[in-house]
C-alpha positions in Angstrom: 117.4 62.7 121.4 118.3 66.2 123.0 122.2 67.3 122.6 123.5 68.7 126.0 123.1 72.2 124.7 119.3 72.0 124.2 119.2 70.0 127.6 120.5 73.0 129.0 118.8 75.5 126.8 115.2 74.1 127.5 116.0 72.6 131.3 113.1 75.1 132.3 110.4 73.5 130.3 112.1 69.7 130.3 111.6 69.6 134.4 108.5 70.4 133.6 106.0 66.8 133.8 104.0 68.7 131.2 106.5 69.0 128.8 109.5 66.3 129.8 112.8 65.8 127.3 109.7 64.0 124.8 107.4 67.1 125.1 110.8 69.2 123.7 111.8 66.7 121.2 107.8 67.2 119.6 108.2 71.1 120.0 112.0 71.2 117.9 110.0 68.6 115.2 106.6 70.7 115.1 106.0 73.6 112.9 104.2 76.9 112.9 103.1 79.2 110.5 101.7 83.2 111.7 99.5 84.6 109.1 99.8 88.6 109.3 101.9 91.2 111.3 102.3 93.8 113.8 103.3 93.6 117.5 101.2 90.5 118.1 102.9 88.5 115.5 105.9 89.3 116.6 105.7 88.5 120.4 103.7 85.2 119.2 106.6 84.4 117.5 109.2 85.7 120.2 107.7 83.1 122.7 107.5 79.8 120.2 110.8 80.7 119.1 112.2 80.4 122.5 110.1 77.4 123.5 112.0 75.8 120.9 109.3 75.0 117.9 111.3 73.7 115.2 110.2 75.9 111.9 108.3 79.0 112.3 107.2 80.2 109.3 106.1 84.6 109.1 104.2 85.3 106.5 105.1 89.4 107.3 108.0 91.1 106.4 108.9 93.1 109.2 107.9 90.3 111.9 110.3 88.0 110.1 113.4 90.2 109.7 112.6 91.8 113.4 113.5 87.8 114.7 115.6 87.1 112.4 117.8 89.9 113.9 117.2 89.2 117.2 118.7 85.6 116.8 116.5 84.0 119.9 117.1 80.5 119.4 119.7 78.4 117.3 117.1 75.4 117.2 114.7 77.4 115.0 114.7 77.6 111.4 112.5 80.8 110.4 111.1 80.2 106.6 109.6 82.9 104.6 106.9 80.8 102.8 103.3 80.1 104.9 102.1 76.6 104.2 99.7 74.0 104.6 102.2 71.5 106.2 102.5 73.3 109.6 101.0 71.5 112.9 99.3 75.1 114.2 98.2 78.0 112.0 97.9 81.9 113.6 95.9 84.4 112.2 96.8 87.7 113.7 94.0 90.1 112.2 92.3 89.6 108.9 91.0 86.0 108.2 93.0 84.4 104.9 90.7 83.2 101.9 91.8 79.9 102.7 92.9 78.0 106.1 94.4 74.4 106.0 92.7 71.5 106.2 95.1 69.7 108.9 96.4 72.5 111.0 94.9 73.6 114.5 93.5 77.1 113.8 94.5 79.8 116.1 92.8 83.3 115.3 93.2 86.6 117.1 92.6 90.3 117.2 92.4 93.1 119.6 89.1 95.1 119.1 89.5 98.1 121.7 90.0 97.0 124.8 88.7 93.1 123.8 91.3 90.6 123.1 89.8 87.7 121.3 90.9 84.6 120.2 89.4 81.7 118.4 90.5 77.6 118.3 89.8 75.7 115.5 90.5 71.9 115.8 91.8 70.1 112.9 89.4 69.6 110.1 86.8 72.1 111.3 88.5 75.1 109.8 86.1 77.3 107.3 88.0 81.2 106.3 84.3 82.2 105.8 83.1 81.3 109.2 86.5 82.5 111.2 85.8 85.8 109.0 82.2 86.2 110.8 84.5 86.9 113.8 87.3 88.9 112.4 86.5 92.4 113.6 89.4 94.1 115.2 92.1 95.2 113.4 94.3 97.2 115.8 97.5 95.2 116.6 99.3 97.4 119.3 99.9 98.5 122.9 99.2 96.5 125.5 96.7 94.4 123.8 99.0 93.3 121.4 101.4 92.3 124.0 98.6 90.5 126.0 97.1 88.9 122.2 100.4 87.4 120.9 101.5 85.9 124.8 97.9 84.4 124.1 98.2 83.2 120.8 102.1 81.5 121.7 100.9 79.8 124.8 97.4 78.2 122.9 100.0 76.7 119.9 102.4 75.7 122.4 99.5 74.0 124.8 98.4 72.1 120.9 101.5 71.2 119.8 102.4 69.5 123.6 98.7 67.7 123.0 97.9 69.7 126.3 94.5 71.7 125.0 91.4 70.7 124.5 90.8 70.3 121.1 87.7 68.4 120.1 85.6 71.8 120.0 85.9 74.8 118.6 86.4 77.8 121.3 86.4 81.5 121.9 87.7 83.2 124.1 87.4 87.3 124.9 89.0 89.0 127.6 87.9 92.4 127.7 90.9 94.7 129.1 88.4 97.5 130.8 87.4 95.2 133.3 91.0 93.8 134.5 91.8 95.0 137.4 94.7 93.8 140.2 94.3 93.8 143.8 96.8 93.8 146.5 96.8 91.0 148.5 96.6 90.6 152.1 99.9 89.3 153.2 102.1 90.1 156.3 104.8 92.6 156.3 107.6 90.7 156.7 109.9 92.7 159.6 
């Protein structure tokens, strides 16, 4: 059951049919781990650590004391050691010799101006076939920014049973060809 202080700390997501008081209890029991660092790590773990996931376990240094010190949400314990026992595993960057068995799979990188990510469902994981597709290795700028949002939204979407997760996906969003429009709407006078 949700104190009065998380009820009004998460009152954003619980009105939310999506999500709902249940959808926040599973998010404060659920537990991530983010394999590797930079910028995208960081706001990956910026975003599930406000969306209230219960344990978020950095395996980088930097990422982990940058939260740490930022103090975003009381709810979340942040743990130094990466292992098997989390719900959703992030790779930011360089595929690990080894993945867990049990965990939804969540890979990304930022290859010049392509953002990619890549979901594994439980079970499916292999390190050597996620390495095939571990190319990019610049972690910064705007596509970092744009890679961890990503990465946080796809383990939030698992974790809340919201994604579809019987497949293996890719996705790749190549950043040279955004573009934004203006739209045509009245002046208002």
């Amino acid at each position: 059951m949700l104190s009065d202080s998380q009820i009004e700390r998460y009152s954003r997501q619980i009105v939310l049919p999506e999500i709902g008081g249940r959808g926040q209890q599973r998010l404060l029991a659920s537990a991530v781990s983010i394999d590797g660092g930079g910028e995208a790590a960081l706001v990956c773990a910026r975003y599930l650590a406000g969306g209230g996931v219960g344990r978020l376990a950095l395996g980088d240094a930097s990422a982990r004391s940058a939260l740490l010190a930022e103090a975003r949400n009381p709810d979340c314990r942040v743990v130094t050691e990466l292992d098997g026992s989390a719900d959703v595993w992030i790779v930011v960057g360089d595929c690990p010799r080894e993945l867990p068995v049990d965990a939804v799979i969540l890979w990304g990188c930022v290859d010049g101006a392509t953002v990619s990510r890549v979901h594994v469902p439980p079970g499916q994981a292999c390190a050597p076939c996620l390495g095939d597709f571990a190319g990019g290795r610049g972690q910064h700028g705007v596509g970092a920014h744009i890679l961890g949002t990503l990465l946080a939204l796809e383990a939030l979407r698992a974790l809340l049973g919201l994604a579809d997760t019987a497949a293996p996906s890719v996705l790749s969003i190549d950043l040279d060809r955004a573009r934004a429009t203006t739209l045509p709407f009245p002046r208002c006078r």
